[in-house]
C-alpha positions as CSV (number, residue, x, y, z in Angstrom):
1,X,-64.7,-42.1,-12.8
2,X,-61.2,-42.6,-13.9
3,X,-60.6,-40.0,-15.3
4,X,-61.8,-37.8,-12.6
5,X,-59.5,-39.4,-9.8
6,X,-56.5,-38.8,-12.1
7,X,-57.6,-35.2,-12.7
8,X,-57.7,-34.5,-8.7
9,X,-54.8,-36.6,-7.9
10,X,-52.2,-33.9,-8.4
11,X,-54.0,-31.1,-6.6
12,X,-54.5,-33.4,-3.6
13,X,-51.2,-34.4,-3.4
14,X,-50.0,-30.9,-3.6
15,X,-52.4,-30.0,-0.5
16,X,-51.0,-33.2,1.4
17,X,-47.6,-32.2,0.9
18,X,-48.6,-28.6,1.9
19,X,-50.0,-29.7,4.7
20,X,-47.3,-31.9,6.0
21,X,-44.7,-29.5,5.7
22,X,-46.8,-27.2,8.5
23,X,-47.3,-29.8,10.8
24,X,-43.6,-30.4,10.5
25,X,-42.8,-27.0,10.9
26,X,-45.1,-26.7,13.8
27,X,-44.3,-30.2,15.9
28,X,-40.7,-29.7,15.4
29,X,-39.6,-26.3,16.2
30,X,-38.1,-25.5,13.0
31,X,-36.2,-22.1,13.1
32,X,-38.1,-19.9,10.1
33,X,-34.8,-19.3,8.7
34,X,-34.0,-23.2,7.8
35,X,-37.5,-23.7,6.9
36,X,-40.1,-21.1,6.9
37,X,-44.2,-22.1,7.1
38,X,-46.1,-22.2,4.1
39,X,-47.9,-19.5,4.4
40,X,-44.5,-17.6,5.3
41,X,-43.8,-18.2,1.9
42,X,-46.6,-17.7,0.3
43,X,-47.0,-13.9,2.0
44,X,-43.2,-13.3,0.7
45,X,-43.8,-14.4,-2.7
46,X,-46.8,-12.1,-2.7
47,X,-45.5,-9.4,-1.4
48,X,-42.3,-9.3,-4.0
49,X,-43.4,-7.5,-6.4
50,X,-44.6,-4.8,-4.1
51,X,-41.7,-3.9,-2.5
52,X,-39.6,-4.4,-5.4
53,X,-41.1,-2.4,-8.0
54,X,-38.9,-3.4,-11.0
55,X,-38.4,-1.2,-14.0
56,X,-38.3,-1.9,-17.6
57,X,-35.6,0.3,-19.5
């Protein structure tokens, strides 16, 4: 039992922290450009590689 609750501890933190950063975003009225939403960054960091198609030489 343990060692399952150590095994999920990081994931679920990660999620928390995910998490709390949206509701701040949200609640507060942060401008995107001081801090963007998750997902915000998430699309971005998705999307790099397709709009910057980068070449090997």
């Amino acid at each position: 039992m343990r060692k399952s609750l150590e095994w999920m501890a990081s994931p679920l933190l990660a999620l928390l922290m995910i998490a709390a950063w949206q509701y701040y975003v949200v609640s507060a009225g942060v401008s995107p450009f001081i801090l963007p939403k998750p997902m915000a960054v998430w699309i971005g960091f998705v999307e790099l590689p397709r709009r910057h198609r980068w070449r090997w030489r």
